[in-house]
C-alpha positions as a printed NumPy array, in Angstrom:
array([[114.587, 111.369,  89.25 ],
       [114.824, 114.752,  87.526],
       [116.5  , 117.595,  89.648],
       [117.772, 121.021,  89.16 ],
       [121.892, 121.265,  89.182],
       [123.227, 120.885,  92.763],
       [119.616, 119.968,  94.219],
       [119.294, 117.121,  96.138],
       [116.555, 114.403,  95.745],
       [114.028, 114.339,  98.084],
       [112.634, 111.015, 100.101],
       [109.473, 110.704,  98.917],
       [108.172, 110.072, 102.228],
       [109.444, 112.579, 104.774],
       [111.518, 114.795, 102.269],
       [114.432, 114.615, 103.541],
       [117.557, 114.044, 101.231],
       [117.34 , 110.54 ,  99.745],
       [120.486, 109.536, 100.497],
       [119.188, 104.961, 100.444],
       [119.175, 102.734,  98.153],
       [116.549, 100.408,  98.762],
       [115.326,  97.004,  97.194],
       [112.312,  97.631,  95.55 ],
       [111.837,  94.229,  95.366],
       [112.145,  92.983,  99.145],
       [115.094,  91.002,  98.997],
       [113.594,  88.256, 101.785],
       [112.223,  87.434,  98.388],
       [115.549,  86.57 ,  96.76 ],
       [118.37 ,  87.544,  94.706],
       [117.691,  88.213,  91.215],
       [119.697,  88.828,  88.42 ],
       [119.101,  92.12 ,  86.841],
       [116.603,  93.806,  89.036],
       [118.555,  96.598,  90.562],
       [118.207,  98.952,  93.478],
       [116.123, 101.905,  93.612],
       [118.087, 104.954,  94.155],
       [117.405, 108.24 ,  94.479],
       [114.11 , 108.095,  96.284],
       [114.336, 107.547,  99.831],
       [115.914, 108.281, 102.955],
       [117.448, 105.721, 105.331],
       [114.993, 106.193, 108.036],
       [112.369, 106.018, 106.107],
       [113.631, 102.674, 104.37 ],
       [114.954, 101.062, 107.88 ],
       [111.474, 101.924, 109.226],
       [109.567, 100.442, 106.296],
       [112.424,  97.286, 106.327],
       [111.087,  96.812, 110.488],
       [107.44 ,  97.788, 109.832],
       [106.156,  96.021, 107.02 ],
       [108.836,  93.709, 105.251],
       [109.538,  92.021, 108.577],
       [106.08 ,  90.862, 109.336],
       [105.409,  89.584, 105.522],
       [108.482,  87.684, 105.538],
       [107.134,  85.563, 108.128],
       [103.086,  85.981, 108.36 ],
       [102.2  ,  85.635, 104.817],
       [101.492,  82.955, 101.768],
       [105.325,  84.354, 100.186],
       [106.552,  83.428, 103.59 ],
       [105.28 ,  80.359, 103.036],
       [106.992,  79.922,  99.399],
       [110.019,  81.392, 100.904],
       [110.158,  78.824, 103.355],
       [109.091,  75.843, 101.195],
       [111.905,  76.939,  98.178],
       [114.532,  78.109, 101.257],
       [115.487,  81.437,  99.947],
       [117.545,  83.12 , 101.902],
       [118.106,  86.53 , 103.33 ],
       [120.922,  89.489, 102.458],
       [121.976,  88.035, 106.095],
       [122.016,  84.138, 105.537],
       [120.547,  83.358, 109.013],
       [118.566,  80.64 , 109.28 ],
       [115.04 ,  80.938, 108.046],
       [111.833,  81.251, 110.365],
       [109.201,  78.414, 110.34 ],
       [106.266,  80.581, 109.651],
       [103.738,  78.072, 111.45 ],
       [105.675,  79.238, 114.416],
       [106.514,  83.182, 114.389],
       [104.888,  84.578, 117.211],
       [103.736,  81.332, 118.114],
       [104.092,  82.536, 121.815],
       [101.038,  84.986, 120.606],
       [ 99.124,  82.103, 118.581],
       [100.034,  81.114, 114.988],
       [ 99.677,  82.953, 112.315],
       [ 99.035,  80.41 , 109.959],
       [ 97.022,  77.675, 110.356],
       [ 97.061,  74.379, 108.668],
       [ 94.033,  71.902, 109.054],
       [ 93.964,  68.582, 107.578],
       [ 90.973,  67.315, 105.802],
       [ 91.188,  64.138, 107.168],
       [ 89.118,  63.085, 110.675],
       [ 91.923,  63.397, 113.082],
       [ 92.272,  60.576, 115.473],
       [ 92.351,  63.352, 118.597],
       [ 89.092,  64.698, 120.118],
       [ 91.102,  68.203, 118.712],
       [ 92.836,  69.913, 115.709],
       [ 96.595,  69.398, 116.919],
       [ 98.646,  72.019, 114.986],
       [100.334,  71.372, 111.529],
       [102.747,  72.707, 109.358],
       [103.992,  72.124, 105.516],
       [107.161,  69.539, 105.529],
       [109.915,  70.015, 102.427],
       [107.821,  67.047, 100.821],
       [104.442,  68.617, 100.96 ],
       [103.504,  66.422, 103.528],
       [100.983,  68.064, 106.958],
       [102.724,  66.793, 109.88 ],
       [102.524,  68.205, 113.405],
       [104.244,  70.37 , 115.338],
       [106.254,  70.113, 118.938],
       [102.934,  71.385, 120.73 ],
       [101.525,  71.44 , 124.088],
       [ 97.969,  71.248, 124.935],
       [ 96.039,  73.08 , 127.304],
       [ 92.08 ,  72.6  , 128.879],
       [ 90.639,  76.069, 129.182],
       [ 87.581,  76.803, 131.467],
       [ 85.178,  76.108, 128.855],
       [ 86.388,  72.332, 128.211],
       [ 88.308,  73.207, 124.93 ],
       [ 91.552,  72.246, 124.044],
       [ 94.253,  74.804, 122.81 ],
       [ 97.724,  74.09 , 121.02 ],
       [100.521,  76.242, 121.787],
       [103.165,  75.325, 119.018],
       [107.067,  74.788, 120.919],
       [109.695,  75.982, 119.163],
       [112.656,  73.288, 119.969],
       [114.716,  74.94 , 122.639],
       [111.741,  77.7  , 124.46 ],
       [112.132,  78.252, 127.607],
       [109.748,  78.545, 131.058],
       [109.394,  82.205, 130.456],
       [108.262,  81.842, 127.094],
       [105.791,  79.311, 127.876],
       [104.47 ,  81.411, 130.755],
       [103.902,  84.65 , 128.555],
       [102.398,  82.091, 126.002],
       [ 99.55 ,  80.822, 128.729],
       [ 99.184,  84.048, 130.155],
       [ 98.405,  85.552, 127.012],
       [ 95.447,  82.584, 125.829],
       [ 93.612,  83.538, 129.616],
       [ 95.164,  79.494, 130.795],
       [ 96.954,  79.942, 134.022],
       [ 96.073,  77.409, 136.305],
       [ 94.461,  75.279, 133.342],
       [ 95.86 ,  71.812, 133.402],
       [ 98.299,  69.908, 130.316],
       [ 96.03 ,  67.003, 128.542],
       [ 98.449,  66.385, 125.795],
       [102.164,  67.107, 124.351],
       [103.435,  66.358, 121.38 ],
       [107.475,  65.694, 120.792],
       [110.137,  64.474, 118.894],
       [110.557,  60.472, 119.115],
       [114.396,  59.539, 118.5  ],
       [114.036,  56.668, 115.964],
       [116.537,  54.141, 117.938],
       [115.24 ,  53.872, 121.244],
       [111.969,  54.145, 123.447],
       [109.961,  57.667, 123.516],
       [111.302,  59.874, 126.611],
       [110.274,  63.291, 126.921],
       [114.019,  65.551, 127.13 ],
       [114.458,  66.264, 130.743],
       [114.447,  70.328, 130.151],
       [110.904,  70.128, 128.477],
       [109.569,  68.503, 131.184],
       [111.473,  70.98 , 133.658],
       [110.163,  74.288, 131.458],
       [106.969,  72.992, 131.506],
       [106.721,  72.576, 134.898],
       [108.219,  75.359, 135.576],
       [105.741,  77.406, 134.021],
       [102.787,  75.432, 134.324],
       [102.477,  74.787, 138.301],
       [100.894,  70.629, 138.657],
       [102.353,  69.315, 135.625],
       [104.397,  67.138, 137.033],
       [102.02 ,  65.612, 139.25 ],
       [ 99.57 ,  65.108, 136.074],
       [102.503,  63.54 , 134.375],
       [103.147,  60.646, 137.34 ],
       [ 99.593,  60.362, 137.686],
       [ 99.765,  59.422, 133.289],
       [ 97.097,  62.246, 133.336],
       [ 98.653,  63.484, 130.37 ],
       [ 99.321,  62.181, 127.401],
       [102.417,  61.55 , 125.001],
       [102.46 ,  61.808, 121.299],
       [105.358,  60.818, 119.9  ],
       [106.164,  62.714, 116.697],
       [107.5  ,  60.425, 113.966],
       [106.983,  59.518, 109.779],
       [105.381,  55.908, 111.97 ],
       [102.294,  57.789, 114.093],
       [101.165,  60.972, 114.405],
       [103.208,  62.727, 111.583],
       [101.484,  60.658, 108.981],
       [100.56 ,  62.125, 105.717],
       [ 97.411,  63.844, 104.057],
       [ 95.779,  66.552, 102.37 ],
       [ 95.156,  69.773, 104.32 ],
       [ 94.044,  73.056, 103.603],
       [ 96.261,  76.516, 104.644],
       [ 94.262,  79.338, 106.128],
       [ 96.37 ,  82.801, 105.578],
       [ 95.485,  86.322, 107.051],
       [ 95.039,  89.246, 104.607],
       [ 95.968,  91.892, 107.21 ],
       [ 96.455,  95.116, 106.808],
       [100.066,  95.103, 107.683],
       [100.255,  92.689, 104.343],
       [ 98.359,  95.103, 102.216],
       [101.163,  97.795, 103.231],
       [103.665,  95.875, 102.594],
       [102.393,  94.702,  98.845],
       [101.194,  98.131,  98.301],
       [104.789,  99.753,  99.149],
       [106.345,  96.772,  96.531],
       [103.887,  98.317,  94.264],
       [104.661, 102.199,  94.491],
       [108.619, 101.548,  94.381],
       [107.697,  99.231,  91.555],
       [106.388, 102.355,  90.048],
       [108.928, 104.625,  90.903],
       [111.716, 102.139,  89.793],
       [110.369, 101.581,  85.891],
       [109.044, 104.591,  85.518],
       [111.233, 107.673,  85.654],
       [109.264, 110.152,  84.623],
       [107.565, 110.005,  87.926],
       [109.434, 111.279,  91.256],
       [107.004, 109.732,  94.032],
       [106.822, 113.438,  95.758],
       [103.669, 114.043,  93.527],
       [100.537, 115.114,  95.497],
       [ 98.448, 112.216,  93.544],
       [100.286, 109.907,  96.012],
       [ 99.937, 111.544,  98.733],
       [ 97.025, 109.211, 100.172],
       [ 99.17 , 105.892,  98.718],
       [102.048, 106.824, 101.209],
       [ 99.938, 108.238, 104.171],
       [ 98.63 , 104.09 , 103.707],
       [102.01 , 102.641, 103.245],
       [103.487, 104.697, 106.386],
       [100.896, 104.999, 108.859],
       [ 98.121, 102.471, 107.864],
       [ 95.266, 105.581, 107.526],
       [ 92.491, 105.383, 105.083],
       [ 90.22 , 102.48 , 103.462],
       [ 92.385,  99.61 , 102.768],
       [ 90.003,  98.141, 100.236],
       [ 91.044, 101.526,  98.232],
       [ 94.289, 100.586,  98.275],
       [ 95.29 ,  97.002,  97.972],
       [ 92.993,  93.995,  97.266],
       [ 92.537,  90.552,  95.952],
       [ 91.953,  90.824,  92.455],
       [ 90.15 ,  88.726,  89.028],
       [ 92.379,  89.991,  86.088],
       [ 94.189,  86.851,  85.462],
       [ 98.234,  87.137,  84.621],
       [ 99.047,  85.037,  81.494],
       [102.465,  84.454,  80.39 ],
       [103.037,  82.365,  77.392],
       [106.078,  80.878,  75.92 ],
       [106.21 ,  79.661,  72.319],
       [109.098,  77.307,  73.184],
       [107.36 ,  74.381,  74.369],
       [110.356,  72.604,  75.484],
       [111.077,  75.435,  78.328],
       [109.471,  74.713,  81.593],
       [107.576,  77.249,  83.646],
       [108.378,  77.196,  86.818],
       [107.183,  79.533,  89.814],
       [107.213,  83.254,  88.787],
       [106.295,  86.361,  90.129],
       [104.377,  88.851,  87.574],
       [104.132,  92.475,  87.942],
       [102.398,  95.309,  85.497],
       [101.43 ,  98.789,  86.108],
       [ 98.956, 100.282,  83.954],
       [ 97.018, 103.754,  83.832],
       [ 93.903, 102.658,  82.777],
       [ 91.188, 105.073,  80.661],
       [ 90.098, 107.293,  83.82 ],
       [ 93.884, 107.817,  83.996],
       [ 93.899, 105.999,  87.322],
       [ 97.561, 104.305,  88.137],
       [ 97.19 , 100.069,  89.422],
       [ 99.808,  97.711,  89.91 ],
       [ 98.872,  94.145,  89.307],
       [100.982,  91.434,  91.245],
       [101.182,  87.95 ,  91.592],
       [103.818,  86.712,  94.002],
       [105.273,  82.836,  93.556],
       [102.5  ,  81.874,  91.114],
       [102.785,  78.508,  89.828],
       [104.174,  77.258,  93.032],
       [101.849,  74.285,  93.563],
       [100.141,  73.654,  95.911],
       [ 99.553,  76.662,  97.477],
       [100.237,  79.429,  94.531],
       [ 99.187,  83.333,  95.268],
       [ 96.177,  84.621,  93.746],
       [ 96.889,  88.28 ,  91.925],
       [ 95.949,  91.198,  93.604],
       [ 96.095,  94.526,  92.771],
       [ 97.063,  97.969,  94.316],
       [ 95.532, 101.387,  93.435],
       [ 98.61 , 104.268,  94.079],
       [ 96.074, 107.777,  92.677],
       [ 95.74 , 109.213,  89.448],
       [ 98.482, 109.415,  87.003],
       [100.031, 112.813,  86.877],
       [100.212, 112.551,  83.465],
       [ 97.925, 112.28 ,  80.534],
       [ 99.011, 108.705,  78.676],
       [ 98.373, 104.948,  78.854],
       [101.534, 103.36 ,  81.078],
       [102.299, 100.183,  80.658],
       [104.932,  98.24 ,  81.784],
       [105.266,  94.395,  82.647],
       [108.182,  92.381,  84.159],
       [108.404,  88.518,  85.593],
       [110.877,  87.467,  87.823],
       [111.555,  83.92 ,  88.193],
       [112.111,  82.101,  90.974],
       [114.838,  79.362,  90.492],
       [115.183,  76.04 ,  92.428],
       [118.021,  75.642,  93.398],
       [119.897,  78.712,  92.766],
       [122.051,  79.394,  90.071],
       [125.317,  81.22 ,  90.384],
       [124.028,  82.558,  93.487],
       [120.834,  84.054,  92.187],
       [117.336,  82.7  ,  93.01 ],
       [116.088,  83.722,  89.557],
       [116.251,  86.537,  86.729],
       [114.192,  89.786,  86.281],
       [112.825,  89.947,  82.377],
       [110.847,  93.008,  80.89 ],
       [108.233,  91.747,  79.358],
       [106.175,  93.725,  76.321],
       [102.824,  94.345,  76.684],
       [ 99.804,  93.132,  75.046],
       [ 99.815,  89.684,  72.642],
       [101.808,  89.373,  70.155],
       [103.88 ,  86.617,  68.027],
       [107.587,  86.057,  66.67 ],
       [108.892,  85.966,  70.362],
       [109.415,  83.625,  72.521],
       [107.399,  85.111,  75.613],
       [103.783,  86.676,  75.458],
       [101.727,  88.962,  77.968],
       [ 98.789,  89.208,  78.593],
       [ 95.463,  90.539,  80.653],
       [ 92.419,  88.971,  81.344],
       [ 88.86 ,  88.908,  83.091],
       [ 88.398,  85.741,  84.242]])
């Protein structure tokens, strides 16, 4: 960032000195060789808030989350990763995983994605509402009454009665339900326990021999707008961390941050799902490809700045489509291009989930990686 002597950079959010460094590239994503911090441009309020506000909820609500889960990346923190079938779960889940196959219930229990690629269910408990339809509530392993009261409350079910609960079955002995689920449960949900000695409610026991079997499903995911924030802030520092002629405090993205803070203005201006294909070629044929995620920023010919992305691509089955996000006009009169890849290692190396490489734009031969657009 280019300042006079003895002047202070400027967050380009607020404006206030930019005394943060901040990972451009959310580090829930992983630790990558080579892809640096991003100095210079923000405050620490500003980053903490963004941290809270955006990379929070896409760590845990989105298809990455997903990938971050499957490949067990870890946090700057090490704790112990969410389940993303069950953040929130208390409010509903955000993802929701149906399996293609009839089910043998007279309802879609709830799924998630297994380390094997498997669909097997989750500790749920099932509830009647007024209009004779069954709903899951997903259990994390230890909730508590409290929880489970908020959780009904919430889904318009107090006072509906249990049909159906689905737990853990120890392999080497007969299917009990633990003693505190059936106390929480009662606890919170008044005439349980009478439904339970009356066998008015029935037991699924949750093993690889019954109701966790295996089959195809298919993975709904929200776009929401919190997600488009959170790609389209990836994008901008993107930007402002390859591209140093730029500072960020330029009015052109003045509507890009108003979006990325607050939310305000037409999302579809900002961040969608996208049909220019990334394609990354290696002339080594003997080098595998695994999962990857591509960036590129280009100002195109009405000098109008996009970012392309494609987060854990090639990470069967459920890869990420590329999108792209539109931060204003270029404040300069040129054609930017600049492409990097990022791979995504498993397991890590050295204690790095992968390696950031530039890549050179356009096709071209003698090297041993390509890149390329397309319109599919």
């Amino acid at each position: 960032m280019h300042t006079h002597e003895g002047e202070r950079a400027k967050c380009v959010y607020c404006h206030a000195p930019a005394d943060s460094e901040e990972d451009w590239f959310p580090r829930w994503m992983g630790k990558y060789k080579g892809i640096g911090l991003l100095k210079d441009r923000l405050c620490e309020k500003c980053n903490n808030a963004l941290g809270q506000d955006l990379d929070q909820v896409m760590s845990r609500q989105s298809g990455e989350a997903l990938n971050r889960w499957r490949f067990q990346i870890p946090g700057r923190k090490k704790k112990p990763l969410a389940n993303p079938f069950l953040y929130k779960a208390q409010e509903g889940p955000p993802m929701v995983l149906v399996a293609d196959e009839v089910d043998r219930h007279d309802f879609a229990p709830l799924r998630f994605l297994d380390e094997k690629g498997r669909a097997p269910c989750l500790r749920q408990i099932v509830i009647l509402n007024s209009a004779g339809k069954k709903i899951p509530i997903a259990l994390e392993e230890r909730f508590t009454a409290s929880w489970l009261r908020k959780a009904v409350a919430i889904r318009d079910l107090v006072g509906a009665p249990v049909t159906d609960i689905f737990w853990d079955a120890p392999d080497d002995e007969a299917f009990r339900l633990p003693k505190f689920v059936q106390v929480s449960i009662g606890d919170a949900i008044p005439g349980f326990q009478t439904d339970v000695a009356a066998e008015r409610v029935r037991m699924h026991a949750l093993d690889n021999r019954g109701e966790q079997r295996e089959g195809s499903a298919s993975l709904s995911v929200i776009f929401s707008p919190v997600y488009r924030r959170a790609l389209a802030k990836i994008a901008f520092h993107y930007l402002l961390m390859f591209d140093r002629n730029i500072t960020g405090l330029e009015p052109e993205f003045d509507s890009v941050k108003r979006f990325i803070r607050e939310g305000s203005g037409n999302r579809d201006d900002f961040a969608v799902y996208h049909s220019r294909e990334f394609v990354v070629e290696r002339r080594d044929a003997k080098k595998t490809m695994g999962p990857r995620h591509y960036l590129y920023a280009e100002s195109d010919r009405k000098n109008q700045l996009n970012v392309y992305l494609r987060l854990f691509s090639r990470c069967d089955p459920f890869s990420m489509p590329p999108m792209r996000v539109t931060l204003g006009k270029d404040p300069f009169v040129r054609r930017l291009h600049r492409a990097h890849v990022i791979t995504v290692l498993s397991p890590r190396k050295s204690g790095f989930d992968g390696e950031l490489i530039q890549l050179r734009t356009g096709r071209f031969y003698g090297s041993d990686v390509a890149f390329d657009m397309r319109t599919l």
